[in-house]
N, C-alpha and C positions, 0 to 999 in steps of 0.2 A: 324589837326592831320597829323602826315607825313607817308604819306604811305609807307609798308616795302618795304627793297628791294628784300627782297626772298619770292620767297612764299612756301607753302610747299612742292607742289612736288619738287622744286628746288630745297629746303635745303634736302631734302631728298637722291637727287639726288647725290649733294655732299654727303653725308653720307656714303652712297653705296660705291663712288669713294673713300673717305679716307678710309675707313676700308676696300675695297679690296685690294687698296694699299701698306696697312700694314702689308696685310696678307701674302701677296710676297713677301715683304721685309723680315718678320719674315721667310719667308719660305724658302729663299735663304740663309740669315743669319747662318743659320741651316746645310748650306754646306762649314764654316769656323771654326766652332765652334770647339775643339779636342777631339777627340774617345774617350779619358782618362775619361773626362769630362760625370758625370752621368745626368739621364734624368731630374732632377730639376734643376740644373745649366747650362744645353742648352735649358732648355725650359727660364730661367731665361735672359740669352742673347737673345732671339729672342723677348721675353716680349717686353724688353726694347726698342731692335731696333723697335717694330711697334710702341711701346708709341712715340717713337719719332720724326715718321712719325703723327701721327695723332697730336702732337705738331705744328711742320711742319704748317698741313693745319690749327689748330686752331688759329695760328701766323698770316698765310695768308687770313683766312675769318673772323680775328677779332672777332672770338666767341669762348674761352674758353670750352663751354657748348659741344662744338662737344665732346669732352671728355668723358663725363657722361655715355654714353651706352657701354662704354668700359668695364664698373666694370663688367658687367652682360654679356657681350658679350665674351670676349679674355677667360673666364673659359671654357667655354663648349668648343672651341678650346684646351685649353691645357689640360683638363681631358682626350679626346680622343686619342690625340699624348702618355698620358702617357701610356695607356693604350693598345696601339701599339709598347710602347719600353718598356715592363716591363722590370727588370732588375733580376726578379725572374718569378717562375709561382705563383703567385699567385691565391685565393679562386673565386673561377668565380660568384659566389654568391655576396657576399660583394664588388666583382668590379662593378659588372652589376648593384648593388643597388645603389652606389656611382655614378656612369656615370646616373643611372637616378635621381637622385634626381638633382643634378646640374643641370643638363639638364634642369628640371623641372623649376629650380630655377629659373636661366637663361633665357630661353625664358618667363617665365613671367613675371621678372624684365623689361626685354626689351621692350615689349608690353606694359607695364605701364607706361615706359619712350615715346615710341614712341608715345601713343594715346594722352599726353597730352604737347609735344614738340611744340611749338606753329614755331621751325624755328629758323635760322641762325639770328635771327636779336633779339632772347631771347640769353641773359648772365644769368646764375645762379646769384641772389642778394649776395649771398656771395663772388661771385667773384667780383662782380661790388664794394663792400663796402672794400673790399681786396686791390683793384688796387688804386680805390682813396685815400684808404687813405697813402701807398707809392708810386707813379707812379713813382719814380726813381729805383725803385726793381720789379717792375710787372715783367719786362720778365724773371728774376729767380723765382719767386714766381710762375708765372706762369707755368713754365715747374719743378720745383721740386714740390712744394706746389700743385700743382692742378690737373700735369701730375704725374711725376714719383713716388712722393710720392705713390698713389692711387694706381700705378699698383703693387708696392713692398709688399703694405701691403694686396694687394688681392692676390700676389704669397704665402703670406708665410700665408695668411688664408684657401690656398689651401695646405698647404704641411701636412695636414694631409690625405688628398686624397691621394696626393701623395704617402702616405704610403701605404696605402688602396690597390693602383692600380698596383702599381710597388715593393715594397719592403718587406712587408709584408707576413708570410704564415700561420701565426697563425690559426689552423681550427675557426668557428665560435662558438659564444659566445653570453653569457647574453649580453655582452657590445654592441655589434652589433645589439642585439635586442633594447636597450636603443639607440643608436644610431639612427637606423630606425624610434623611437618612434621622437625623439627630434626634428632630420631636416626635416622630413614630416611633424610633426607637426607645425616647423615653416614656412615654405612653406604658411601651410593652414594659419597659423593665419597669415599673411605678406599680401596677396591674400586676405583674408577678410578683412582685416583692409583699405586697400590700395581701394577695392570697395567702401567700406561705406561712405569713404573719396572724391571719386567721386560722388557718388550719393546726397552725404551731399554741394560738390559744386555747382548743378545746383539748388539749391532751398536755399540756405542760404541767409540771409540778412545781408547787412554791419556791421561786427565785432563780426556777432553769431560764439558763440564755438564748436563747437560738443563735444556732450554731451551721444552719444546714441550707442549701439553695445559694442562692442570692443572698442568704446575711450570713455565710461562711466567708467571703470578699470583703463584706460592708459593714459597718453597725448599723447603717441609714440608709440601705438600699434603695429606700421607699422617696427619701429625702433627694439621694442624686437623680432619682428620676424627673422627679419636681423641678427640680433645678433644671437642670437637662432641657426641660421642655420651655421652659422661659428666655434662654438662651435658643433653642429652636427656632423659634417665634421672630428671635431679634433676627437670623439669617433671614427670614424671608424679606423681611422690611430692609436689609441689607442689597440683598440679590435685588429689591425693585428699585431703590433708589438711593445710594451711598451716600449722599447728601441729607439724608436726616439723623448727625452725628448724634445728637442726644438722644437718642432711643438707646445707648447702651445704657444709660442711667437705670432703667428696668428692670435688666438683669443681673447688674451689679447691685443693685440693692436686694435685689432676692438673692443674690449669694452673700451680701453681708451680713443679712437678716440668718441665713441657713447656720454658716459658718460662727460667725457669733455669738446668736441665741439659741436658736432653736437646737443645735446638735450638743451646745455645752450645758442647756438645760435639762435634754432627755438624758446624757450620759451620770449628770451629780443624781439626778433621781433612780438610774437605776442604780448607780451605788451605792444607795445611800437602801435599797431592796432587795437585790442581789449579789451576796457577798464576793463572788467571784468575778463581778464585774469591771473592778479594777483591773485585774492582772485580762482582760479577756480585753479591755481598751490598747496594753502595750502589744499585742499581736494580731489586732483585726486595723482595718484601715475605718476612720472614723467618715468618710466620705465615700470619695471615690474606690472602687471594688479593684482590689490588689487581692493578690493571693498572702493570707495569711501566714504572720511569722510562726517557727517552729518554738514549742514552748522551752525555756532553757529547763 
């Protein structure tokens, strides 16, 4: 077996370094950007410019995967800034509630990525199955497809925050209570689902399913809670100001993305590792948590 070449404090280490990086980059960025220009279109160019520092180092330490803690990382960053350039005064309620749930969000996506990051010398398998099979296109694939794509569709699943924090003045409402209701509650069930899923690693045997908690209802528990929470996000920017129709674009592209790729690509891989996985797809619900069908 060939020993890594990083180990973790190392990759760690870079980690640190690219995403402070980035974060100067975006932050200086921010001092070319034009006054005209409102708080989601200079948060939007500064996005960009860190994504593309942390391309940068992905290009140069040959691991795509440096990417990944971005999704969960660069929000709590930009929620903050907006909430520093309102462009209104907005409900100090409904922003405070919005900066923590993200927050919440955020650092425990992160911590989830990080406990189980094995290092600079792991590629995400979908990246790895991505490059081989066009290596004449990876280095766009990689920096649209892997990079920017990822950060545009977490900007605009944030512009209902954005409304929230910066543009909105609408007093509070039932919505805002339903709001509260949905992304806390996806938080919670994201956080549970994503334990179980740990616990369920250190003691499984080659090609068991989980079958128990939260992934007795779901195959992707972890997935609807994700979801769950982006659609959250758009209630608040909803409840503050119902006139910024396009912020559903957000969240419907985070369920096109869920529904389309992400849940039909985790289930061919596990069948294609767990022989029982087929017949365990016609009786679990591949989303949303239904109680399982009885086996014929």
């Amino acid at each position: 077996m060939t020993a890594p070449r990083w180990s973790r404090r190392a990759s760690f280490a870079w980690w640190a370094g690219c995403y402070s990086a980035a974060f100067v980059v975006a932050w200086v960025s921010l001092l070319f950007v034009p006054e005209e220009l409102d708080s989601f279109w200079t948060v939007a160019i500064a996005d960009v410019a860190a994504t593309l520092v942390v391309f940068a180092f992905s290009r140069g330490l040959k691991c795509s995967s440096m990417y990944d803690a971005y999704w969960s990382v660069a929000p709590i960053v930009i929620v903050f800034y907006w909430v520093f350039h309102a462009e209104q005064a907005v409900n100090p309620i409904r922003a405070g509630a919005v900066l923590f749930l993200v927050t919440w969000w955020g650092v425990r996506l992160t911590y989830n990525w990080a406990r189980s990051w094995p290092g600079l010398d792991h590629t995400d398998w979908r990246y790895v199955i991505t490059r081989d099979k066009a290596p004449s296109l990876w280095f766009l694939t990689d920096l649209f497809g892997i990079h920017l794509f990822p950060t545009v569709e977490v900007l605009l699943g944030l512009s209902g925050a954005w409304v929230a924090l910066t543009q909105g003045t609408n007093p509070l409402s039932w919505i805002d209570a339903v709001a509260l209701v949905v992304t806390a509650g996806a938080i919670s069930i994201e956080t549970v689902a994503d334990q179980q899923l740990v616990a369920f690693a250190k003691v499984k045997r080659p090609g068991e399913i989980i079958k128990t908690g939260l992934w007795r209802y779901s195959r992707h528990p972890n997935y609807f809670g994700e979801l769950t929470f982006w659609w959250g996000l758009y209630l608040f920017g909803l409840a503050a100001d119902p006139g910024y129709v396009w912020t559903i674009v957000g969240p419907m592209m985070m369920t096109g993305m869920f529904v389309g790729v992400s849940i039909p690509w985790m289930d061919r891989r596990s069948c294609e590792r767990r022989p029982e996985y087929a017949e365990h797809m016609t009786r679990v619900s591949g989303l949303v948590p239904w109680f399982p069908k009885k086996s014929s």
